[in-house]
TORTITI-768883 format. One record per residue (C-alpha): residue in one letter; x, y, z; residue number from 1. Coordinates in steps of 0.05 Angstrom, whole numbers, plus 5000, padded with zeros to 4 digits. Example, Ala and Ser with C-alpha at 12.3 -4.5 7.8 and 13.67 -1.06 7.14 Angstrom:
% residues 2
a,5246,4910,5156,1 $
s,5273,4979,5143,2 $
//
This chain:
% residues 99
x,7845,8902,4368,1 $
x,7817,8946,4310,2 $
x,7777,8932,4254,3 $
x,7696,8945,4277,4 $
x,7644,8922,4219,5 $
x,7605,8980,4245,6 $
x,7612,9025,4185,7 $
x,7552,9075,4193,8 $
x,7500,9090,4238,9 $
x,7451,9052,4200,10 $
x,7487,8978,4227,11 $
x,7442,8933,4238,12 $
x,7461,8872,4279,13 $
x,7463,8799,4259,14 $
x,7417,8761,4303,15 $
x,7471,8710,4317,16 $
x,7536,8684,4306,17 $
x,7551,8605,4301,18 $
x,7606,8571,4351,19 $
x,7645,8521,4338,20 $
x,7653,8461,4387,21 $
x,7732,8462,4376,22 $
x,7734,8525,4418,23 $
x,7723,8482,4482,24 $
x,7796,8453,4476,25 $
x,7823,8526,4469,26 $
x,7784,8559,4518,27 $
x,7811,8505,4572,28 $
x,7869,8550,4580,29 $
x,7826,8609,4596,30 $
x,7793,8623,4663,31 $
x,7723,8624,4671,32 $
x,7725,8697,4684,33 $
x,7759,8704,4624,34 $
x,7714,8669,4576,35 $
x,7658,8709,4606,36 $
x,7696,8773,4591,37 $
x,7706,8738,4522,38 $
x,7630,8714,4511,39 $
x,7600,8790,4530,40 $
x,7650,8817,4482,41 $
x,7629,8770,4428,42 $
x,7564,8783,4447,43 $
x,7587,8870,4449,44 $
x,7613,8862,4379,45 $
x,7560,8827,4340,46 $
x,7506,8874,4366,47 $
x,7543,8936,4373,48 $
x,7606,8922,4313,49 $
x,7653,8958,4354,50 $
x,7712,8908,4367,51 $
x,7733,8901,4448,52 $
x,7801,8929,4470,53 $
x,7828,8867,4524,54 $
x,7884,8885,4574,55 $
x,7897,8807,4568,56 $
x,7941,8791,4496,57 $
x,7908,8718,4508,58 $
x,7840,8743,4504,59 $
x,7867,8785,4449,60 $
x,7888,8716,4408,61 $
x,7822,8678,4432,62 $
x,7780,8738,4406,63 $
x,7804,8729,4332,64 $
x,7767,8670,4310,65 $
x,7703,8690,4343,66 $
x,7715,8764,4304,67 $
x,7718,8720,4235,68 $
x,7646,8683,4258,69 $
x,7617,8739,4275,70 $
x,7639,8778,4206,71 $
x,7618,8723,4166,72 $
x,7553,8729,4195,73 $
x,7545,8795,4192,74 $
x,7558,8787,4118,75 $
x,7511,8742,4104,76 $
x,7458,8767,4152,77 $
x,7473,8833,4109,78 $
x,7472,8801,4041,79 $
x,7396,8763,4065,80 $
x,7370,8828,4083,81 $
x,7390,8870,4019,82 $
x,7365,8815,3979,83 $
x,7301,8815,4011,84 $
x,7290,8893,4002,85 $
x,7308,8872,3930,86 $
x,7245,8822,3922,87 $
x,7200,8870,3957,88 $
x,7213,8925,3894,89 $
x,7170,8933,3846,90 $
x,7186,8901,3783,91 $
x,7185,8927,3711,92 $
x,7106,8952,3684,93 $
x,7050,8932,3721,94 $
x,6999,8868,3697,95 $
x,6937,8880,3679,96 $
x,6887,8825,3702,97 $
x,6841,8801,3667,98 $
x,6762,8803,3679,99 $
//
């Protein structure tokens, strides 16, 4: 599996990433070994943004939705952060105040 969201070495991580309670029902078929393999590399990927390579084509298939959730936090966490940089810029001439 390709596709990391680490572009640069200025990445900065997304604190977290949401689940989604339907992943119970498709993680029955896993092992538990297997969705521990599968939680550290969700866990790998959102801090590090370099996608896991699996030996197993089923961990391959469970990885995907977890890859969106994690890039659609990592978007927003991204968009939050730029936008506060934004509001701490000086704006336009300075006010004078009044005494």
């Amino acid at each position: 599996m390709e596709n990391n969201i680490q572009n640069n070495a200025l990445y900065i991580p997304a604190k977290w990433f949401p689940t989604q309670g339907q992943w119970q029902s498709q993680l029955t078929v896993l092992s538990d070994e297997d969705v521990g393999k599968l939680f550290k590399a969700a866990l790998n990927y959102l801090n590090s943004g370099i996608c896991p390579e699996f030996e197993n084509t089923l961990l391959d298939f469970a990885f995907i939705p977890i890859k969106a959730e994690i890039e659609a936090s990592q978007k927003a966490f991204t968009a939050k952060r730029e936008g506060g940089k934004k509001g701490g810029q000086k704006r336009g001439g300075s006010k004078k105040t009044k005494e």
